[in-house]
C-alpha positions in Angstrom: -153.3 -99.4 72.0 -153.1 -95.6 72.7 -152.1 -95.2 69.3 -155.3 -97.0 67.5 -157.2 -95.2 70.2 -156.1 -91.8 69.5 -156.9 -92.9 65.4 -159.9 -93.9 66.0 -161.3 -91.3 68.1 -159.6 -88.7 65.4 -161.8 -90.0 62.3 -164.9 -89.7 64.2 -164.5 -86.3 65.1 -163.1 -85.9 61.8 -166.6 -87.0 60.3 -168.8 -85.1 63.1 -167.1 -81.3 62.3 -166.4 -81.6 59.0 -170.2 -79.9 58.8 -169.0 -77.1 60.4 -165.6 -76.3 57.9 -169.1 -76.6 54.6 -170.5 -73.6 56.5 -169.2 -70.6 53.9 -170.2 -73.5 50.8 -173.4 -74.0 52.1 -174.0 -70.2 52.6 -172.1 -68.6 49.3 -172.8 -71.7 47.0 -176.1 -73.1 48.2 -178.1 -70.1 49.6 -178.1 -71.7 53.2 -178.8 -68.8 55.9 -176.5 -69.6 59.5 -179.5 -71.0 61.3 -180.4 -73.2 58.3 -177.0 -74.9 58.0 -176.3 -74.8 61.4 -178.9 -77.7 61.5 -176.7 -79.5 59.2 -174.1 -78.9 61.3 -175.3 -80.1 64.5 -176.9 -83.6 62.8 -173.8 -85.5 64.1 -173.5 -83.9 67.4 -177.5 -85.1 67.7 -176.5 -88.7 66.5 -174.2 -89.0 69.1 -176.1 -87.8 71.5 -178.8 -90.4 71.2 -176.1 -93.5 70.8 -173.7 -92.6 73.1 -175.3 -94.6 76.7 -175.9 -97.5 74.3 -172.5 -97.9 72.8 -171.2 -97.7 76.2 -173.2 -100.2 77.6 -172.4 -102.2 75.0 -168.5 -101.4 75.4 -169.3 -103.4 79.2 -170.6 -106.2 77.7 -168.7 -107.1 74.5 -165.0 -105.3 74.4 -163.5 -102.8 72.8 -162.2 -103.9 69.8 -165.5 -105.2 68.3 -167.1 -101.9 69.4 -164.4 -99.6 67.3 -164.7 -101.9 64.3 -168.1 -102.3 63.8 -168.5 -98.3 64.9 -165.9 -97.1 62.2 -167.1 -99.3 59.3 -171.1 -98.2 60.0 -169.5 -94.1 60.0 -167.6 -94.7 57.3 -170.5 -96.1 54.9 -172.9 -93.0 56.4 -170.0 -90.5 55.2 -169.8 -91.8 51.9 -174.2 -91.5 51.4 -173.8 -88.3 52.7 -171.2 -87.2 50.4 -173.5 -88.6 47.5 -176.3 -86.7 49.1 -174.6 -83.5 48.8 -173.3 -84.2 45.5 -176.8 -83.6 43.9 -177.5 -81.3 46.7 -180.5 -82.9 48.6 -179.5 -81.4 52.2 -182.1 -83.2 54.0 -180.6 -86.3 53.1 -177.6 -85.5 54.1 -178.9 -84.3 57.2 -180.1 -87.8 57.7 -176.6 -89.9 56.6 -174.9 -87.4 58.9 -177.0 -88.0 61.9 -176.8 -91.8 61.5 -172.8 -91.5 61.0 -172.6 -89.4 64.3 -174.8 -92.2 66.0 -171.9 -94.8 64.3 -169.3 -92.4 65.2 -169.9 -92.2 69.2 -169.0 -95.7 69.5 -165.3 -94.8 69.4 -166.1 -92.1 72.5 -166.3 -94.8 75.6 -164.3 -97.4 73.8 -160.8 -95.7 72.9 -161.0 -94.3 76.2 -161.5 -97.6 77.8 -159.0 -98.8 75.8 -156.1 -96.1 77.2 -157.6 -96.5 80.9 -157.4 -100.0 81.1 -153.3 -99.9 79.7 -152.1 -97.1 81.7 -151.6 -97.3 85.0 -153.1 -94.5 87.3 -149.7 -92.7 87.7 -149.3 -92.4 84.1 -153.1 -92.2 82.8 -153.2 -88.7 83.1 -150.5 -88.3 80.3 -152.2 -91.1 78.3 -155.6 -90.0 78.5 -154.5 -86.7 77.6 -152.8 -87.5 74.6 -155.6 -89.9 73.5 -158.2 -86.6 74.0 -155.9 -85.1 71.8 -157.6 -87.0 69.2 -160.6 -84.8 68.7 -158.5 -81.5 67.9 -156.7 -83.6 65.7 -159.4 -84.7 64.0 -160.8 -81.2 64.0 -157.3 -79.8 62.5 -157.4 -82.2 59.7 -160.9 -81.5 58.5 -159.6 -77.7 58.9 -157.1 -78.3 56.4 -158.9 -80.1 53.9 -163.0 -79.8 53.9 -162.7 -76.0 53.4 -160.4 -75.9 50.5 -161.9 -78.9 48.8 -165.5 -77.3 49.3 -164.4 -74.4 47.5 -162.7 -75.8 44.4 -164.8 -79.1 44.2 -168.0 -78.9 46.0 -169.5 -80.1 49.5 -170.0 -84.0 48.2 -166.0 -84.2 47.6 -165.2 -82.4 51.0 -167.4 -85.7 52.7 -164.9 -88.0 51.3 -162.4 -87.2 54.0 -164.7 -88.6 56.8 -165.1 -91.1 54.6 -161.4 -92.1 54.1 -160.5 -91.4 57.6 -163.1 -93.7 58.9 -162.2 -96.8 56.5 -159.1 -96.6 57.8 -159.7 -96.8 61.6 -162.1 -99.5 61.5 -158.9 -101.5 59.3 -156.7 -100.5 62.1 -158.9 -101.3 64.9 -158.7 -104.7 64.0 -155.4 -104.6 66.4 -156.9 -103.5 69.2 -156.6 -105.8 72.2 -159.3 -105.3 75.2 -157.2 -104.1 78.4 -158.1 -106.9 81.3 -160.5 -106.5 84.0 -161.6 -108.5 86.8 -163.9 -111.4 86.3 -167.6 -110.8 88.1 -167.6 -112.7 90.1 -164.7 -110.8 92.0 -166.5 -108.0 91.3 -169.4 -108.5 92.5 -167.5 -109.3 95.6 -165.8 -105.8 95.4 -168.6 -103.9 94.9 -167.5 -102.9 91.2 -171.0 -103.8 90.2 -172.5 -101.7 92.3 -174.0 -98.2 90.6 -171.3 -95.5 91.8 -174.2 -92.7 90.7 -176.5 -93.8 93.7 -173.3 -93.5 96.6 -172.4 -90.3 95.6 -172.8 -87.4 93.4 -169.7 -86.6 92.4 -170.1 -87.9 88.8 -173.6 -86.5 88.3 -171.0 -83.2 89.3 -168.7 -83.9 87.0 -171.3 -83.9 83.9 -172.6 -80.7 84.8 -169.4 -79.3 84.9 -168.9 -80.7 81.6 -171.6 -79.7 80.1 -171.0 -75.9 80.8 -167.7 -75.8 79.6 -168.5 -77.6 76.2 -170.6 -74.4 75.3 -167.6 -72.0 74.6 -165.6 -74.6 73.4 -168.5 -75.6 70.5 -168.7 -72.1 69.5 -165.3 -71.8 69.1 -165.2 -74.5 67.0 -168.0 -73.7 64.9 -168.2 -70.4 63.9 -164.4 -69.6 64.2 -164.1 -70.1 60.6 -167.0 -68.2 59.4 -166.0 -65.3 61.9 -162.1 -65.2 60.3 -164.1 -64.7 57.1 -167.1 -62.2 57.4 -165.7 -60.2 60.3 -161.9 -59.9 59.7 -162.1 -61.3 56.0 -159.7 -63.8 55.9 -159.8 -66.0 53.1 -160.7 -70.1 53.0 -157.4 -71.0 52.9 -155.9 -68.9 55.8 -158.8 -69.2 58.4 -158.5 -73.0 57.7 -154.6 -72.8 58.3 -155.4 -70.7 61.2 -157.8 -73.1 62.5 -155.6 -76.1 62.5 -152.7 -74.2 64.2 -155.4 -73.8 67.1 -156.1 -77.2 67.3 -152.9 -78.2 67.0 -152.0 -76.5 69.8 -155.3 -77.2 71.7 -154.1 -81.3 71.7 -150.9 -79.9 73.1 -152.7 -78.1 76.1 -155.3 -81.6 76.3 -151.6 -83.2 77.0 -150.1 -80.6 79.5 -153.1 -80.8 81.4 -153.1 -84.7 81.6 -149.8 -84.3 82.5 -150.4 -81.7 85.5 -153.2 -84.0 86.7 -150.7 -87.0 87.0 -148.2 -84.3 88.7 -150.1 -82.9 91.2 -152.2 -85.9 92.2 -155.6 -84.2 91.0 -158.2 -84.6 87.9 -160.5 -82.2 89.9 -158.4 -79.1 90.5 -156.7 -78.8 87.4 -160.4 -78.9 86.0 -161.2 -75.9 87.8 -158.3 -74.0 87.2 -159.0 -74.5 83.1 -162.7 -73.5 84.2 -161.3 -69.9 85.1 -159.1 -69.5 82.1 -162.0 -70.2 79.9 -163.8 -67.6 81.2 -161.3 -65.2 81.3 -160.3 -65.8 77.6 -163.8 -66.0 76.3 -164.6 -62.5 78.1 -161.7 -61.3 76.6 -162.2 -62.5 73.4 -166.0 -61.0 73.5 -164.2 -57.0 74.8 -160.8 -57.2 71.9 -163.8 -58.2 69.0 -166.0 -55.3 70.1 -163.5 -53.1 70.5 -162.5 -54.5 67.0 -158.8 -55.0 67.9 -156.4 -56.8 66.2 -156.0 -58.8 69.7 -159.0 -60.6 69.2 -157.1 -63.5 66.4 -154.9 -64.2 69.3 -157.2 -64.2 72.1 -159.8 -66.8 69.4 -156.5 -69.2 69.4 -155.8 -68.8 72.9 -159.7 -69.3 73.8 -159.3 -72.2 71.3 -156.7 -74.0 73.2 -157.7 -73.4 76.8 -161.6 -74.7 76.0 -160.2 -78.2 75.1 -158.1 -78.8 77.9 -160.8 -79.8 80.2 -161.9 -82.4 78.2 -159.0 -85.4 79.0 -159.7 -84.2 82.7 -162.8 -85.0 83.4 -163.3 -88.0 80.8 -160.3 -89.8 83.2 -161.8 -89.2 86.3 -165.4 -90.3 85.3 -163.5 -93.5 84.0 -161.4 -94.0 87.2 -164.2 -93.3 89.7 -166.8 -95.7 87.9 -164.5 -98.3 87.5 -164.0 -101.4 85.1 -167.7 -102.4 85.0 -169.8 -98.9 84.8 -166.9 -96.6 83.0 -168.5 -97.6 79.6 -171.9 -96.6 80.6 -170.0 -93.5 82.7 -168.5 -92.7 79.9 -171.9 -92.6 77.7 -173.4 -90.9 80.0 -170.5 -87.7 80.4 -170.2 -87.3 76.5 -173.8 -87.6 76.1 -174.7 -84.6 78.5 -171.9 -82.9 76.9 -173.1 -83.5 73.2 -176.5 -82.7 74.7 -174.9 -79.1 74.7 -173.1 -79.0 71.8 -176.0 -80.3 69.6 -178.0 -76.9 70.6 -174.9 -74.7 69.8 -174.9 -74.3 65.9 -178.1 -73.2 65.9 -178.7 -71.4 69.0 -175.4 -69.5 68.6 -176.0 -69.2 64.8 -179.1 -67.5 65.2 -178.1 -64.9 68.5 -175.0 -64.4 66.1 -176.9 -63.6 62.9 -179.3 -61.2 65.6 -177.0 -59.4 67.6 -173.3 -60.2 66.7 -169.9 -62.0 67.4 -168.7 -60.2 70.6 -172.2 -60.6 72.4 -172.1 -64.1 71.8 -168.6 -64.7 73.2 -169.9 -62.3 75.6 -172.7 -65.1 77.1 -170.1 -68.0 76.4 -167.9 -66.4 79.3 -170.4 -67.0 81.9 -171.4 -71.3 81.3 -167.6 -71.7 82.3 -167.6 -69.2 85.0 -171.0 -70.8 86.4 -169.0 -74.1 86.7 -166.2 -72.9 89.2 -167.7 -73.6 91.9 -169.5 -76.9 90.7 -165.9 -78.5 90.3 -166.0 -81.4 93.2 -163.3 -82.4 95.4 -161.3 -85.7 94.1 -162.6 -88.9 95.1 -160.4 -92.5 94.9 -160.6 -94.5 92.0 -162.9 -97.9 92.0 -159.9 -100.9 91.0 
């Protein structure tokens, strides 16, 4: 089950970044400026944030397994129009395909992770839910290591056929997914697991705050990293995609170490904070090395790269675990959607304050949305069984 979870999760994230890895094609082959394809690039993150609170109250009342099918089948059929799309180089329909495959492609958000929480138990969901977050830098690594080359020798529409492949073949292998039991509602209505955990307490309504500050750095990172291995240190394609990969590579390593700390130090909350800090320390860092135009600043990006990630697993378990079996779907909506709320406003925000000022002043402002959430990180709070 963690397995199909982790695959599933990986194709949609490998269909809502592959936008980002067309950015020099769209720019040096198309006459796209930053701001302009940084529209294109934030289409998925926009369709997931309008589908994410649906699929995961759908996720509550039909399963798992029929949400990951029917999800990864819908993304990939929007992949493949939007690869035709680009093909003869309409870009506001592929704008469109893209935005309806993100809004296929959330379904896999609340459901894998249902899917691991309801397996593991609480001692060991930390590890599990860390290796299942692993998924999206996965799923970022492998668009890295093939959209950018296959852009440049064969054009944007035959980059969009690796969403397209990766999705057909999660919705086949969802097919094996079995829904992880939960009490019948009767019992929990009894319990109090039908009750809305958002009106007792604001500790969730915390936790997507947090969230939602420390997606900023770690959407910029992912987006222009590419671009800014190219124009400002002039890589080329092939070794800033490489280079990108390694980073996510080791940024579902970190996702895992810090699901692992959680489970060893009896905490979602504090390890949350404690990657808070190092984001902003790296991202400050990052913003000084680039203006100072060091050599530094390629380690610091990958460091920055891996340390921005490993909040994700965090607070997607404890969301899960303090809504329980009966709201974590709609929980689970409602965390990614503020976070993709975020993200969906980076690409073009960024891209334009970017394409204004430069790369170390937007780093710069990065380093203050994780230091901002410190202090918002609440105190742990039981689970709902």
């Amino acid at each position: 089950m963690l397995v199909l979870g982790v695959l599933a999760q990986a194709a949609g994230a490998t269909f809502s970044n592959a936008p980002a890895f067309l950015l020099p094609a769209l720019e040096t082959e198309h006459g796209l400026d930053l701001s302009r394809a940084g529209l294109l690039v934030a289409a998925p993150t926009v369709g997931f944030l309008v589908s994410l609170m649906a699929w995961g109250a759908i996720v509550d009342r039909i399963g798992e397994r029929r949400v990951l099918v029917l999800g990864m089948t819908l993304t990939a059929a929007a992949a493949a129009g939007a690869a035709v799309a680009a093909a003869a180089s309409s870009f506001l329909a592929t704008g469109l395909m893209l935005l309806v495959g993100g809004t296929a492609a959330s379904s896999a958000n609340a459901a894998s992770g249902r899917v691991v929480v309801g397996w593991f138990p609480p001692h060991r969901r930390g590890l599990a839910m860390g290796i299942r977050q692993m998924a999206l830098p996965l799923g970022v690594a492998f668009g890295a290591l093939t959209v950018p080359r296959i852009a440049e020798n064969h054009g944007v529409g035959w980059a969009l056929a690796i969403p397209v492949a990766a999705a057909a073949v999660a919705a086949i292998a969802c097919l094996f997914v079995v829904d992880p039991p939960r009490p019948d509602r009767a019992a929990a209505a009894q319990s109090g697991l039908l009750d809305n955990p958002y009106r007792s307490s604001s500790v969730l309504w915390r936790i997507h705050g947090v969230s939602v500050l420390l997606v900023v750095p770690q959407y910029l990172v992912w987006t222009f990293a590419l671009v800014w291995l190219m124009s400002d240190r002039h890589w080329s394609a092939a070794s800033a995609g490489l280079l990108v990969t390694v980073t996510q590579l080791l940024g579902a390593a970190g996702r895992i170490a810090a699901g692992a700390l959680s489970d060893r130090v009896g905490s979602r909350m504090r390890p949350l904070r404690w990657v808070a800090i190092a984001a902003a320390l790296s991202m400050g860092a990052l913003a000084l090395t680039d203006a100072l135009g060091s050599s530094a600043s390629v380690a610091l990006l990958v460091l920055a790269s891996v340390i921005t990630v490993a909040d994700n697993g965090l607070a997607f378990t404890a969301v899960a675990e303090i809504a329980g079996p009966y709201w974590s779907g709609r929980a689970l909506g409602a965390q990614n959607t503020s976070q993709y709320l975020a993200a969906s406003l980076v690409p073009p925000l960024f891209g334009g304050l970017i394409a204004a000022v430069s790369f170390p002043v937007a780093f710069a402002v990065t380093a203050l949305f994780p230091l901002v959430a410190v202090p918002l990180v609440p105190a742990d709070r039981p689970e709902r069984h």
